[in-house]
C-alpha positions in Angstrom: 111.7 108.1 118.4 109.5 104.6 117.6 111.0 101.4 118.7 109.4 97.9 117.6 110.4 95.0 119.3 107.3 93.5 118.8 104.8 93.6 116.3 101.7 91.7 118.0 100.9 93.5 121.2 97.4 92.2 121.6 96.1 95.2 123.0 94.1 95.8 120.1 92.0 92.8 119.9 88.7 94.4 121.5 88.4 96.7 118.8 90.5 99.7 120.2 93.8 101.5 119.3 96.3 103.7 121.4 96.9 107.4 120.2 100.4 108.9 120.0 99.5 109.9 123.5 98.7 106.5 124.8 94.8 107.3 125.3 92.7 104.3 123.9 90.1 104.7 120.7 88.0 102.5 118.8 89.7 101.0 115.7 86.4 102.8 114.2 86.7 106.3 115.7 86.9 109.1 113.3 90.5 110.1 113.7 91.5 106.6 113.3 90.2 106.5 109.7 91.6 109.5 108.9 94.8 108.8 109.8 94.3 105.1 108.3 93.7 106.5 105.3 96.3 108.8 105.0 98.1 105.3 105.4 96.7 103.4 102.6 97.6 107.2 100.2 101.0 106.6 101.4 100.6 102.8 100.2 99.1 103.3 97.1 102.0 105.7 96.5 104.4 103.1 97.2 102.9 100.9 94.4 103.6 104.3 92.1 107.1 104.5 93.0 107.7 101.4 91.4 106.8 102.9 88.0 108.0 106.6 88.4 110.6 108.1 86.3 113.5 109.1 89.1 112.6 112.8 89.4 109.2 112.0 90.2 110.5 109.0 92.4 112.1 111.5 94.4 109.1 113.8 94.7 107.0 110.8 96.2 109.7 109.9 98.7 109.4 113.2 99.9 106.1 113.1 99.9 105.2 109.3 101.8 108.0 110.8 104.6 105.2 114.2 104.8 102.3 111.6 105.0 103.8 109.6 107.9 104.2 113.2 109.7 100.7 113.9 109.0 99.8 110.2 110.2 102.1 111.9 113.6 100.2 114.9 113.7 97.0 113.7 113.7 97.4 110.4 115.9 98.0 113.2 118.6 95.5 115.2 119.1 95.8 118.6 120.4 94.2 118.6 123.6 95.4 121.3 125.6 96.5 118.7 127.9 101.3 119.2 128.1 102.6 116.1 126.7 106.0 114.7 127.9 107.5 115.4 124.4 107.2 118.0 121.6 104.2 116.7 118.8 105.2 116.6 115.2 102.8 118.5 113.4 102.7 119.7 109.9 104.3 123.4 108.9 103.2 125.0 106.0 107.0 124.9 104.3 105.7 121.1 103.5 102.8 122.8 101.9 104.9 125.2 99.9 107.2 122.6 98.6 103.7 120.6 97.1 102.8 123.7 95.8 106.4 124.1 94.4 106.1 120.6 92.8 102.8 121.3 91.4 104.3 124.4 89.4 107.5 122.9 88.0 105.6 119.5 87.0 102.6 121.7 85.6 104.8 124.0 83.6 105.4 121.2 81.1 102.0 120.3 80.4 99.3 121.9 77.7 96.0 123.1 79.6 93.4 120.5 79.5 90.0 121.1 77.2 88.5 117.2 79.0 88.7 115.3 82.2 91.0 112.8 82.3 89.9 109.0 82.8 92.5 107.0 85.4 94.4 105.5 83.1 97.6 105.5 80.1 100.7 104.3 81.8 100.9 102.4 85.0 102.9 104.9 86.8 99.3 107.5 86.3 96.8 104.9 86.8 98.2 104.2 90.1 98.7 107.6 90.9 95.3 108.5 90.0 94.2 105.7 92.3 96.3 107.4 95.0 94.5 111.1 94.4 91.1 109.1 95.3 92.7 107.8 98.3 93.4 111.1 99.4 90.6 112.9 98.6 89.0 110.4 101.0 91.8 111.5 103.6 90.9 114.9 103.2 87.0 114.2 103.5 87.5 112.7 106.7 89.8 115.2 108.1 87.3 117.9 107.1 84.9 116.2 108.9 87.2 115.3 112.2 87.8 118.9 112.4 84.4 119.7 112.3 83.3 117.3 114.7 83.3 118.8 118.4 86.4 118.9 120.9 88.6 117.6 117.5 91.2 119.9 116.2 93.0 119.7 113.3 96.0 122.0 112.0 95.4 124.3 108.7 98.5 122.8 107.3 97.5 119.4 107.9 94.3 120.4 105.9 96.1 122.2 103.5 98.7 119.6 102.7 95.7 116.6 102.0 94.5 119.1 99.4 97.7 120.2 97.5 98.5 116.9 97.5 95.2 115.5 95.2 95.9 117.9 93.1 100.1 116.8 93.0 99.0 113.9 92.3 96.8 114.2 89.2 99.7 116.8 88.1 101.5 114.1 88.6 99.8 111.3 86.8 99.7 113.8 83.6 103.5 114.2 83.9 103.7 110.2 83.7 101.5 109.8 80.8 104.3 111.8 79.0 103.7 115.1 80.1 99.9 114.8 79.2 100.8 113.4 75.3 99.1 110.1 76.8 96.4 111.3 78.8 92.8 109.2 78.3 90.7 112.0 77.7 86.7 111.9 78.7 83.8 112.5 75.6 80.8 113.5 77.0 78.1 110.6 75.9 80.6 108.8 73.9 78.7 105.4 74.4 75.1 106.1 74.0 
């Protein structure tokens, strides 16, 4: 699958990255910051792991092993073009198991009469910062598919959005099921 005997290559240092497929972009083409930051989610998720209860834990390993797929799927684009191997690309069973997480995790929480500030534990600080992240993931692959001769799968759409809202689900479950949420009033400070 992905051998690294080296981790310098040097073929990067004019500003341009290889693709799954070996064709060259810039380091500041579209695709590459999407994928990036589906790369700095999966980071920031790491830093919640550290916190997380084990259930949850074991959610989020699940979860950075989808985000390295998508990080696959969308460093090779579909081009039409046969490729010497079969492209990993997102299914929409990994969307069904989000959705799936979402329910169970939500069932134990009371419905919400306020936004919720980032915040409480550090477990649901992080993973609100992580929900940002991705929300930026999914702005950018919104705007990669919509950008000519760019393709990119429903599920791979799908997944970036489920996953925002695991992950404020999420953070709710960490601030003890919601008891420790930091709730939002309107004009509080005027």
């Amino acid at each position: 699958m992905v051998t690294l005997n080296r981790i310098y290559t040097r073929t990067g240092d004019k500003g341009s990255t290889a693709l799954a497929s070996g064709a060259r972009r810039s380091k500041a083409d579209l695709r590459i910051e999407t994928y990036g930051t589906v790369d700095e989610t999966n980071a920031c998720i790491g830093l919640v792991r550290l916190h997380a209860e084990p259930d949850l834990d074991a959610m989020l390993g699940l979860i950075q092993n989808d985000l390295f797929d998508l990080g696959a799927d969308l460093a090779t684009p579909e081009t039409g073009e046969p490729l010497p191997y079969e492209p990993l690309r997102m299914v929409d069973a990994q969307v069904k198991r989000l959705e799936a997480d979402i329910d169970a995790l939500n069932a134990h929480l009371s419905p919400l009469k306020s936004f919720v500030l980032p915040g409480g534990s550090a477990a649901a600080a992080n993973l609100h910062l992580a929900r940002t992240i991705c929300r930026r993931a999914e702005r950018l692959a919104v705007a990669l598919a919509a950008t000519e001769g760019e393709i990119v799968s429903a599920p791979a759409l799908q997944y970036l959005n489920r996953l925002s809202d695991f992950l404020f689900v999420a953070s709710r479950t960490a601030n003890a099921n919601g008891a420790d949420d930091v709730l939002w009033v309107p004009g509080k400070n005027r």
